[in-house]
C-alpha angles and dihedrals in degrees: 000000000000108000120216116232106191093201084080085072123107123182087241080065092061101039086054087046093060099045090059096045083054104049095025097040091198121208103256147158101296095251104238097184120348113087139178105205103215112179084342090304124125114239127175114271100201097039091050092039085048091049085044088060085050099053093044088053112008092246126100105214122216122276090248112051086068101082100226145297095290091057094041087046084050093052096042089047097058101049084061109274137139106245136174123195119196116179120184124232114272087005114128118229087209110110105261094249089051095049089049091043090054098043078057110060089046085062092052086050101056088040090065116019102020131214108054126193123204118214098349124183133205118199091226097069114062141143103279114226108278097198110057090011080182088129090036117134099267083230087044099051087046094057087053101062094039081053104044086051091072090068116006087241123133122235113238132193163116110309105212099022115135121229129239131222123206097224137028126178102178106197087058087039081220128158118207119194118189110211118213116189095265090072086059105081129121090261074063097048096046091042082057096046093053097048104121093202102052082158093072102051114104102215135051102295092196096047096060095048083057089053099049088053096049102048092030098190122197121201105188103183102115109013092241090049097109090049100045087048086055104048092040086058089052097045080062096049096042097043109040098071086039084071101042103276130130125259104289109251130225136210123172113223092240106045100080112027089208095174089066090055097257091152090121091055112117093247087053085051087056097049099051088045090050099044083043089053086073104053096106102034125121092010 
């Protein structure tokens, strides 16, 4: 599938972009929240963002490889642009495939291992303090640096907020992250190379490095975004054996298609054997 970088993205783009919506008035998505103000007109972020991408490489790239209207209204913000967001109550920012895959795959996961938990949080595993970083975990701090070289750009943060996992299946004391493209970035890559503890990773190390280098995303608000998300991702992986928990598990989003009922595909069979693999653990 093509993957969107929104880096390729120049406010002339836009500007192109809005002159064809205008004379052409394409058929589109009805836009529910995420909006581009244009002579005091609404006009759809996403789509434009979407036919601005066309016009920077000559390809339109799916609906859903663009992670939502926050993130189009954010884009389009920063390249100079009057935006508005209005999210409904109870509504999910999240794109509507990636809220049913994910749906989904929750279900897979209470067929077949029970009692499922959403965004849970240990106190254990929080943001370290950034600024001092004296009482900082010694494999933590290591993966910082290694993280902060790639850019030159210092990681930022919450000291003392704790951290959230997709996915928790607490008899198998078990944390689940589904990873979407925008955790696969070169920050990521070089976090992963410096883990000190590859062993305990629950997921193909390698692979994801492959993948980071491959997709390549880029998150530039802010500017560390793409480095905070990346340490963030390793203080879960490092910490969450260190208190008693199981090797964080993995899933990118496109490997299963588990909306489609892909639950009898080979990678849906390792998973289950790997997440299965822990049933016992720890007992």
């Amino acid at each position: 599938m093509m993957q969107f970088d929104e880096r390729l993205i120049h406010k002339d783009h836009v500007d192109q972009a809005i002159r064809e919506y205008l004379e052409k008035k394409p058929q589109h998505s009805k836009a529910r929240s995420a909006f581009l103000i244009n002579n005091g007109v609404r006009l759809p972020a996403k789509f434009i963002l979407r036919l601005a991408y066309e016009k920077a490489t000559g390809k339109m790239p799916p609906s859903e490889t663009l992670t939502g209207g926050r993130a189009s209204v954010r884009v389009l913000r920063n390249l100079g642009f009057e935006t508005i967001y209005e999210k409904k109550e109870g509504k999910s920012n999240r794109n509507p495939v990636k809220n049913e895959r994910r749906r989904s795959f929750r279900a897979f996961l209470e067929k077949n291992f029970g009692e499922v938990e959403l965004e849970k949080k240990f106190d254990e595993i929080r943001v370290p303090d950034l600024k001092s970083r004296i009482t900082m975990d010694r494999e933590l701090f290591s993966i910082l640096e290694k993280i902060e070289s790639v850019r030159g750009i210092q990681v930022e943060g919450q000291a003392g907020r704790k951290l959230a996992f997709d996915f928790y299946l607490p008899q198998q004391k078990t944390a689940i992250e589904f990873d979407e493209r925008q955790h696969f970035t070169l920050p990521r890559a070089a976090a992963i190379r410096a883990c000190k503890s590859k062993n305990k990773l629950g997921f193909d190390w390698e692979r994801w490095m492959r993948l980071c280098e491959e997709i390549n995303a880029g998150d530039n608000s802010p500017a560390y975004r793409d480095e905070q998300r990346a340490f963030y991702d390793a203080v879960r992986d490092v910490m969450a054996p260190k208190i008693g928990l199981n090797n964080v598990i993995r899933i990118y989003e496109d490997d299963v298609h588990w909306e489609k009922g892909e639950e009898t595909l080979h990678a849906a069979k390792k998973m289950l054997e790997l997440i299965g693999s822990f049933h016992t653990k720890g007992d």
